[in-house]
C-alpha positions in Angstrom: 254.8 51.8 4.9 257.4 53.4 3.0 260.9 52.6 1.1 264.1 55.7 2.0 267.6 55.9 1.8 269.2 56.7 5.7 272.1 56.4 7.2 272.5 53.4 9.0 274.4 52.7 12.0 274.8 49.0 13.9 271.2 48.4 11.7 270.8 44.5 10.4 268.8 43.8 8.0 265.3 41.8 9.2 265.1 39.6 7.2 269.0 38.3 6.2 270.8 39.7 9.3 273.3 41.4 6.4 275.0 44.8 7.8 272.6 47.6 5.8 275.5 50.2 4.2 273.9 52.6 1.9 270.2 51.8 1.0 267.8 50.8 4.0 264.8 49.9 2.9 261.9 50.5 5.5 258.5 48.8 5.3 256.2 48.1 8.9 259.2 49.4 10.9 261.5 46.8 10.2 265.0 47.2 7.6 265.7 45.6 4.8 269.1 45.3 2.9 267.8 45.5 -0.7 264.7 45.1 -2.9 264.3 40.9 -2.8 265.0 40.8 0.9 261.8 43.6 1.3 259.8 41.2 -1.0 260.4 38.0 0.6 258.8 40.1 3.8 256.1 41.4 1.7 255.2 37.6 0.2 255.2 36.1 4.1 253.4 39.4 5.3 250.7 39.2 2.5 250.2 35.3 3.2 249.9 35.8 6.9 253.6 33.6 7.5 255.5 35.9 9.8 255.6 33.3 12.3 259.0 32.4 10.1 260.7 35.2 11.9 259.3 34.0 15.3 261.6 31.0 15.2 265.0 32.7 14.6 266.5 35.8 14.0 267.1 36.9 10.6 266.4 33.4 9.0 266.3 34.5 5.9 268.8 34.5 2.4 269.6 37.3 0.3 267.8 37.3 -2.8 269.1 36.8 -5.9 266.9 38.1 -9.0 269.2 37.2 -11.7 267.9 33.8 -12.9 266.0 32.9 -15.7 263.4 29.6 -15.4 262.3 29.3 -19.3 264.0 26.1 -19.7 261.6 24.8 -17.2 258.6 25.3 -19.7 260.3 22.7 -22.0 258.0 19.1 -21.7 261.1 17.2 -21.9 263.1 18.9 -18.9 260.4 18.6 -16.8 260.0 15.1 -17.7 263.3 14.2 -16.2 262.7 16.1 -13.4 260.1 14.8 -11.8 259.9 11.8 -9.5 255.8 11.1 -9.9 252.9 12.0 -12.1 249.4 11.2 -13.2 247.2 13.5 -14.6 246.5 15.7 -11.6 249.5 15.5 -9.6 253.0 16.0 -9.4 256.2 15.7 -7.3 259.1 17.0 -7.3 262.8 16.8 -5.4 264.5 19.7 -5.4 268.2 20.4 -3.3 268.3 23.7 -1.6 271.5 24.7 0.0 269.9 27.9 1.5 267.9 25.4 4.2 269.6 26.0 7.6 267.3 26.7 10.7 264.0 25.1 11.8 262.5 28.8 10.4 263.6 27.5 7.0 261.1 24.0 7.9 258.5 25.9 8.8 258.8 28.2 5.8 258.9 25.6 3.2 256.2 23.0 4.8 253.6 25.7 4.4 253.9 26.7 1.2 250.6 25.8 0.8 249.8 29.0 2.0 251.6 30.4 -0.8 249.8 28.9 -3.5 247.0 26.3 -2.6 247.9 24.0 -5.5 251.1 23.1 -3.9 249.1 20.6 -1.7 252.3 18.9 0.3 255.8 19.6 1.4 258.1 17.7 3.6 262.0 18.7 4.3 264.7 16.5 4.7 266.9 18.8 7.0 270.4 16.8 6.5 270.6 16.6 2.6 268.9 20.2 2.3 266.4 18.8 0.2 262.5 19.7 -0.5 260.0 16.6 -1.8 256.7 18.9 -3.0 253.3 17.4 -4.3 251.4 20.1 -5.8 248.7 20.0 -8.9 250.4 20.3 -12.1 247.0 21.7 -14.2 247.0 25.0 -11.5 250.8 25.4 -11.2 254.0 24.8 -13.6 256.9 23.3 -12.4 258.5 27.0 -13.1 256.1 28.4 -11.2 257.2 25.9 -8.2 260.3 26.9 -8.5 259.9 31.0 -8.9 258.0 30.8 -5.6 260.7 28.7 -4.1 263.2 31.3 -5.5 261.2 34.7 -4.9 261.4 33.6 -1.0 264.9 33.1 -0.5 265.1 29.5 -1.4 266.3 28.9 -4.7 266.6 25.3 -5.5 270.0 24.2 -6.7 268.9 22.2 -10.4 271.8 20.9 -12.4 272.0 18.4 -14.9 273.7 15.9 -11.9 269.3 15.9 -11.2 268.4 15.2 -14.5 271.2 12.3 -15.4 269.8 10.1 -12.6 272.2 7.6 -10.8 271.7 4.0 -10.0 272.4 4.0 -6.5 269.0 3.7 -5.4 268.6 0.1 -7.6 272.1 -0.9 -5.9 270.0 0.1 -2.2 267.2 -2.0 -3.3 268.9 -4.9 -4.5 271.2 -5.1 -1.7 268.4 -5.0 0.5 266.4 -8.0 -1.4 269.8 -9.8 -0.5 269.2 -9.2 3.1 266.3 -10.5 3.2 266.8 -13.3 1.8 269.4 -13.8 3.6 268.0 -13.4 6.9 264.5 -15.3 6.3 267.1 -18.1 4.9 268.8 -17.9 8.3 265.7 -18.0 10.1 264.3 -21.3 8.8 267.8 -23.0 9.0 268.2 -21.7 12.6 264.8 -23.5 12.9 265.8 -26.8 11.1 268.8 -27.0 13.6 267.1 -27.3 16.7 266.9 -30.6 16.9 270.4 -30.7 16.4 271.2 -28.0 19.4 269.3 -30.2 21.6 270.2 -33.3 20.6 267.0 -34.9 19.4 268.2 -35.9 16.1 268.9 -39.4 17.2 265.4 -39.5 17.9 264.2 -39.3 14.6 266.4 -40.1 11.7 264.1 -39.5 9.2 263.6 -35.7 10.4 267.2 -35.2 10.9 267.7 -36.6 6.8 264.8 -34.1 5.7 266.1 -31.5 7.6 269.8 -31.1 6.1 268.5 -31.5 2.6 265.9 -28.4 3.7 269.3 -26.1 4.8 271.1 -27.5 1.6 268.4 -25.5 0.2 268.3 -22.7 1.6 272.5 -22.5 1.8 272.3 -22.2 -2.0 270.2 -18.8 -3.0 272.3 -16.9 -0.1 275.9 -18.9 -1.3 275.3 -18.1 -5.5 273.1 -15.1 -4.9 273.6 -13.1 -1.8 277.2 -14.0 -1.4 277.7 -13.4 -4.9 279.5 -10.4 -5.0 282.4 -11.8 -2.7 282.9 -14.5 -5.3 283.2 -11.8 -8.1 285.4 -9.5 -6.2 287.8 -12.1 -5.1 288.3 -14.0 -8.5 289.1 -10.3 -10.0 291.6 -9.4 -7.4 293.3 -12.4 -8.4 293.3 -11.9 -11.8 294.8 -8.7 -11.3 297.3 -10.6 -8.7 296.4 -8.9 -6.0 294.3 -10.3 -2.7 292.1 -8.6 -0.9 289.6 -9.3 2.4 286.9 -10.4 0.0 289.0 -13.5 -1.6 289.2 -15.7 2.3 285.5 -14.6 2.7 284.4 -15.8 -0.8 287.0 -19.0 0.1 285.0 -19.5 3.9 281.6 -19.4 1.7 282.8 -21.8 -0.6 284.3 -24.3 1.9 280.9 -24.2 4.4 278.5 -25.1 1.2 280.6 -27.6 0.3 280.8 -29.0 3.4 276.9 -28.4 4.1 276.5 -30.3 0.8 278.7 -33.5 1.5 277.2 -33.5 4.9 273.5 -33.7 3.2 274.3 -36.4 0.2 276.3 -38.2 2.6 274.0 -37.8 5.9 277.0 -37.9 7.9 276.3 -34.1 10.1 274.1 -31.5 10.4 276.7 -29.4 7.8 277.4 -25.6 8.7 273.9 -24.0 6.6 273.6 -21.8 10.0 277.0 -20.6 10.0 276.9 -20.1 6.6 273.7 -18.1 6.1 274.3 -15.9 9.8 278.1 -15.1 8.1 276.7 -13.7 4.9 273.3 -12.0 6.7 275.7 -10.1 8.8 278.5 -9.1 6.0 275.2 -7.5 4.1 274.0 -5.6 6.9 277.6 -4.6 7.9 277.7 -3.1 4.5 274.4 -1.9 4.6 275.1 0.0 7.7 278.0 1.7 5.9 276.1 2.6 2.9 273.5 4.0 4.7 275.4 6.2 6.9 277.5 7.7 3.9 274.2 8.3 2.0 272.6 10.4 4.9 275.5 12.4 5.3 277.0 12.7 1.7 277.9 15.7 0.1 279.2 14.3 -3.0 278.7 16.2 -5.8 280.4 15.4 -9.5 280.8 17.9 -12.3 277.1 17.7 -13.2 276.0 19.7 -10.7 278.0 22.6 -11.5 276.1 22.1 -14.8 272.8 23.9 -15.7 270.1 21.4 -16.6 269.5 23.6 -19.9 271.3 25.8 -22.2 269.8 28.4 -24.8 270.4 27.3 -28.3 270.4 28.8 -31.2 268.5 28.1 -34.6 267.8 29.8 -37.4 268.1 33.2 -35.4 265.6 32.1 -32.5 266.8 31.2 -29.0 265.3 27.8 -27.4 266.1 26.1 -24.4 267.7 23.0 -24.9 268.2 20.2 -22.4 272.5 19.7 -22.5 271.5 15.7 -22.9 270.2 16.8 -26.0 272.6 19.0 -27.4 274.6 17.9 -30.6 277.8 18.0 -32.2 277.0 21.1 -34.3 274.6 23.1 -31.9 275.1 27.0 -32.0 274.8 27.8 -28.5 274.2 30.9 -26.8 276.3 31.8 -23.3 275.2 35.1 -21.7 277.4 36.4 -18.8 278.1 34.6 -16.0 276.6 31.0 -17.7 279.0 27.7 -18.3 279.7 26.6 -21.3 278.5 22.6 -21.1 280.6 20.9 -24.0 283.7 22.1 -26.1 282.8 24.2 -28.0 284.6 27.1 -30.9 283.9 30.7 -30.4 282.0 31.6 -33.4 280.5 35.1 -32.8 281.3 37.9 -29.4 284.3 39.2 -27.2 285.0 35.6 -24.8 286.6 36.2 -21.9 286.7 33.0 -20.0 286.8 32.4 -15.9 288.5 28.8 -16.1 288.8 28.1 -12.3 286.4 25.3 -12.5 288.8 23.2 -14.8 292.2 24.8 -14.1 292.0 26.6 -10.6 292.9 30.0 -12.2 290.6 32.9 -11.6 292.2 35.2 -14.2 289.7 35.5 -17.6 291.0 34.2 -20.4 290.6 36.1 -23.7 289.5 34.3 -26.5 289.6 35.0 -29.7 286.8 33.6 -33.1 287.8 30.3 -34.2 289.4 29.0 -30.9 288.1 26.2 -28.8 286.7 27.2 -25.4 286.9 23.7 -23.1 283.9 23.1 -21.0 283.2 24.3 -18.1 284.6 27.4 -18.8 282.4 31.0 -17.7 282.3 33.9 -19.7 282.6 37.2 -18.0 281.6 39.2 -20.1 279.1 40.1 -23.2 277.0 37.1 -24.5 278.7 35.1 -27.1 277.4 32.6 -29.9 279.6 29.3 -29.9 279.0 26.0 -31.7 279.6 22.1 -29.9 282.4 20.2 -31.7 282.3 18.1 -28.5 279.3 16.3 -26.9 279.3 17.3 -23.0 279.8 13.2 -22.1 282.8 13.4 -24.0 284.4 16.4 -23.0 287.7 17.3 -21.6 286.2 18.2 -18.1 283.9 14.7 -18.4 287.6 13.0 -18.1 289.0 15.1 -15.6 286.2 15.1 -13.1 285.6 10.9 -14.0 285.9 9.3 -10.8 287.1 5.8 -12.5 290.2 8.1 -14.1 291.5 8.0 -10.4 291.0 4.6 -8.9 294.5 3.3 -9.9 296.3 6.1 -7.8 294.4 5.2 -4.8 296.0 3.9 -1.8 295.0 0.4 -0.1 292.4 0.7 2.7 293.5 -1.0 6.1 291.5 -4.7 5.1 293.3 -5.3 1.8 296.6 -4.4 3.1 296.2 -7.3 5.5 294.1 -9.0 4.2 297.3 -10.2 1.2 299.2 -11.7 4.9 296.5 -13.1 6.3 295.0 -15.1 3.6 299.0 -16.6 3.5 298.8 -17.8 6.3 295.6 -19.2 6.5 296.6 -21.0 3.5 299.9 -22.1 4.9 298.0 -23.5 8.1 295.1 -24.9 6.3 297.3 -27.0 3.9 299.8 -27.7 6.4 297.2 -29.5 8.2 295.7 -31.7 5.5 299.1 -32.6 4.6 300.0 -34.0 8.2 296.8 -35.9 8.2 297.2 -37.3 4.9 300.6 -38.4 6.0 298.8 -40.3 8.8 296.8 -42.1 5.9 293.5 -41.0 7.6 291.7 -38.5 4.6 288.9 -38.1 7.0 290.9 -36.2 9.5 292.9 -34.6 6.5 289.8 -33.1 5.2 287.9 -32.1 8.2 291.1 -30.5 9.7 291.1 -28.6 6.4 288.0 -26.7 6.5 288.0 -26.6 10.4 291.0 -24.0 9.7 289.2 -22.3 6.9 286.1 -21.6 8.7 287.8 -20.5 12.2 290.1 -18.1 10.9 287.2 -16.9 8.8 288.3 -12.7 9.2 284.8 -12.6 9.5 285.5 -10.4 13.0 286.9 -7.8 10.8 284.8 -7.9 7.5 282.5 -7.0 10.1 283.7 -4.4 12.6 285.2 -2.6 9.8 282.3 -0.6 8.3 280.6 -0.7 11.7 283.6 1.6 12.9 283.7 3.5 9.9 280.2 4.4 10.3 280.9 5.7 13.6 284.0 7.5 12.6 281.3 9.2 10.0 279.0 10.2 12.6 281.4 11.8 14.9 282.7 13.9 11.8 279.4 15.1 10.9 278.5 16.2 14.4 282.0 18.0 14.0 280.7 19.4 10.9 283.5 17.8 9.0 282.7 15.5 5.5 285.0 13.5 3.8 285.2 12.3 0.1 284.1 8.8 1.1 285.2 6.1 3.7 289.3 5.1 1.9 289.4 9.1 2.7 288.9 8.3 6.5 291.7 5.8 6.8 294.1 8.1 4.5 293.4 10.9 7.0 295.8 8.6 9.5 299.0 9.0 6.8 298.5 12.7 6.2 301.0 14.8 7.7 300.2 18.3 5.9 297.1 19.7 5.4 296.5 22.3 2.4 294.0 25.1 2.0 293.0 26.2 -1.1 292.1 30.1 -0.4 288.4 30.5 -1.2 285.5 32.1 -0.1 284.3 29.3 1.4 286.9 28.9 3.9 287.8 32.6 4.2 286.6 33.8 7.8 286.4 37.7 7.6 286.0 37.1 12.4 289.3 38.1 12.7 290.4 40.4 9.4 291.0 43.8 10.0 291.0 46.3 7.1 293.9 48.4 6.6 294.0 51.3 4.0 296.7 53.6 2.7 295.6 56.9 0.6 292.9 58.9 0.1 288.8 58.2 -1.7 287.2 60.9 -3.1 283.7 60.5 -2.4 282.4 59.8 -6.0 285.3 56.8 -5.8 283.8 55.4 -2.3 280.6 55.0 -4.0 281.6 53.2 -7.0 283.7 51.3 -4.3 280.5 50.6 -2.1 278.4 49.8 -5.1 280.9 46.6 -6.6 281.1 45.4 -3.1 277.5 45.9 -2.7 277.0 43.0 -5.3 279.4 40.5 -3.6 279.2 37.7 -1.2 282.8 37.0 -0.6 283.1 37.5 3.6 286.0 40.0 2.7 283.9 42.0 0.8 281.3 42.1 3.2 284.0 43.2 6.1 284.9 45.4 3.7 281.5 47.1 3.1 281.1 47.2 6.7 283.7 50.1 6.7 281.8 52.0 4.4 278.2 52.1 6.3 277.8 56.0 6.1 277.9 55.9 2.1 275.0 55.2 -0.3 274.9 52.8 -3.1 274.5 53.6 -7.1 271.3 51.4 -8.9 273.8 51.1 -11.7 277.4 50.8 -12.2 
């Protein structure tokens, strides 16, 4: 068991599958690329875990030992971290992009084996995301996450993790409303039977209870599952626009009404089943939708770019500081490679400023004491001391990355752009009809011709089948490996007619690059060469390296 510099030729490293150029570090008679790739082996070894390489080969991530995890000592950070405690137990979600083979399951359900106090694991393999119980009195949440990190899966924590979203309460109370929808269909399915078979003659009484029973049960799903139809159509008229939501809501209205004449008047057993079965299956179309977005969403805002904490300054002494708790006023201080969270004035340092996050430019900015530096902007070089004039919710790159600040520039989806025509006509027909039976002097007629035309031209067909196909279209894509934005993305997709790549790492493919080179190295000029590449993960760099394998690396630069 040893560590030695050799020369390496068509050598992988065994635990990353990384090309070894320069160092190759040796340990049991296997390679390693660098120091944290040898020490993830040494951690499994130690632990009796190898089986993680028996699964697939080179499962593992380069290591990076750059980070610093003090902020996770803070009470109030972890507070807004975690999902559960009582006073032995914790748990924990954390999102770890590095999760890509069923080596990287195995790994991280037996981390028990690491450290005993973290009790339970479980891996959600399509969000790359890690639910851990373990027993906060025997391990710290920074401990958690150092173990996580120190084999090769570094959880991804940004303040998006901290500044929880109410989508999960929208889940929940969308699926209350199908319930209650559904059991309300149930027992008015039930009540009708007479009426199917035609036994209500039989007994009047029953068939007088009965439509006074679906009255009541047509009213929680009309005012409180269907509510959100009513509230989306009245504001797409007062905007004067009409969308698919405004002859739904109008259908909803019309078969309550009529449910209700039909029970005061006891005159028909009223439409409470086609009312509750149209509303029961809207929700569950939308449901469907929802859910099938949520699995395979990638969405990410401007949050997550964000580090949950920041070091602050006062009265000389750094402290870690959640960025929900900054304030205007706040010295703060950025070390190299760090974000700054809010807008902020240089106040102390040499800023040089990577502001491809806000602006798409990669060159550093220089900036010089007493100028602003927006948010979101990464210094390259030495720590610098700056101080908040702008709280991070009210920042410049807050009101660039809102999502509301776009809504007016996007396009109809495929229902709405119809659904403007088809509610015409329906109208046209619908009034047409009571017009020529009022004509006739017979209201009756006038009025049951009416709603007859409301109800079957219900676009119920396509309230329906829309996020049905959409959630197909989704699935397809994501077997494809291919995500979109969100589901108006998907039917935009049919009007685009050029396609732009922005040229980044992530979609730079070094398969088919070939290196060309004109002039001569000395060998001192390689090395320095090798050793910047060395720190890189761009594929071009990589390729690059590649042609370099006979050269060693320098510690430092």
């Amino acid at each position: 068991m040893g560590n030695e510099k050799t020369t390496i030729t068509d050598q992988v490293c065994y635990h990353c599958g990384e090309t070894l150029s320069g160092m190759d570090l040796s340990i049991d008679d296997k390679h390693f690329c660098c120091v944290g790739c040898k020490s993830v082996y040494q951690i499994l070894a130690d632990n009796n875990m190898c089986n993680y390489y028996a699964y697939n080969d080179t499962p593992g991530q380069r290591l990076d030992q750059s980070k610093h995890y003090e902020y996770l000592d803070e009470a109030s950070i972890i507070t807004q971290l975690i999902d559960y405690k009582d006073p032995n137990y914790s748990i924990v979600t954390f999102y770890v992009p590095a999760i890509h083979c069923s080596s990287c399951i195995w790994l991280l359900e037996h981390l028990y084996k690491i450290n005993p106090a973290i009790y339970n694991s479980r891996i959600d393999f399509i969000k790359k995301e890690v639910v851990i119980s373990y027993k906060h009195q025997e391990v710290s949440l920074r401990q958690v996450v150092e173990i996580l990190t120190n084999i090769g899966y570094e959880p991804e924590i940004s303040l998006q993790d901290v500044v929880k979203e109410k989508s999960s309460a929208v889940n929940q109370t969308l699926i209350l409303k199908i319930a209650i929808a559904g059991f309300c269909m149930g027992n008015v399915m039930l009540f009708s039977f007479p009426e199917y078979f035609g036994l209500s003659a039989i007994e009047q009484e029953f068939q007088y209870l009965f439509g006074w029973l679906n009255l009541a049960f047509s009213i929680p799903v009309a005012f409180y599952c269907g509510k959100e139809y009513f509230v989306s159509a009245i504001t797409s008229l007062k905007h004067k626009h009409i969308n698919l939501d405004t002859p739904l809501a109008l259908i909803i209205a019309v078969l309550f009404i009529r449910t209700a004449l039909s029970a005061l008047f006891n005159n028909g057993p009223g439409f409470a089943d086609t009312l509750t079965g149209l509303v029961f299956l809207l929700l569950m179309g939308k449901w469907v939708k929802q859910r099938t977005y949520h699995h395979i969403s990638f969405d990410r805002d401007y949050r997550s770019y964000f580090p949950i904490a920041i070091t602050t300054l006062k009265e000389g002494k750094e402290k870690p500081v959640a960025i929900n708790e900054l304030c205007i006023g706040d010295r703060l201080w950025i070390r190299n490679g760090e974000l700054v969270p809010a807008d902020s004035i240089l106040m102390k340092g040499d800023a040089w400023m990577d502001m491809s996050f806000v602006t798409g430019e990669t060159e550093p900015q220089q900036k010089v004491l007493g100028e602003v530096i927006y948010a979101g902007g990464k210094q390259m070089g030495e720590a610098i001391e700056v101080e908040i004039v702008k709280l991070p919710s009210q920042s410049y790159l807050t009101g660039l990355w809102n999502k509301e600040h776009y809504q007016t520039n996007l396009k109809q989806n495929f229902n709405d752009g119809i659904a403007k025509y088809f509610s015409l006509a329906v109208f046209v027909i619908a009034f047409g009809t009571c017009g020529y039976w009022l004509l006739q002097s017979d209201s009756n007629k006038a009025w049951a011709a009416f709603t007859a035309v409301i109800i079957v031209a219900c676009p119920c067909v396509l309230a329906l089948s829309t996020p049905f196909t959409l959630s197909a279209i989704l699935a397809v894509f994501d077997k494809r490996g291919f995500y979109v934005k969100n589901t108006d993305a998907v039917e935009q997709l049919a009007h685009c007619n050029a396609i732009v790549f922005d040229k980044t790492g992530t979609l730079t493919s070094s398969e088919n690059a070939k290196i060309y080179f004109t002039g001569v190295l000395q060998q001192e000029e390689e090395m320095l060469v090798v050793s910047l590449l060395h720190h890189s993960s761009h594929p071009l760099s990589r390729l690059i390296l590649k042609e370099f394998k006979h050269r060693k690396i320098l510690s430092h630069l």
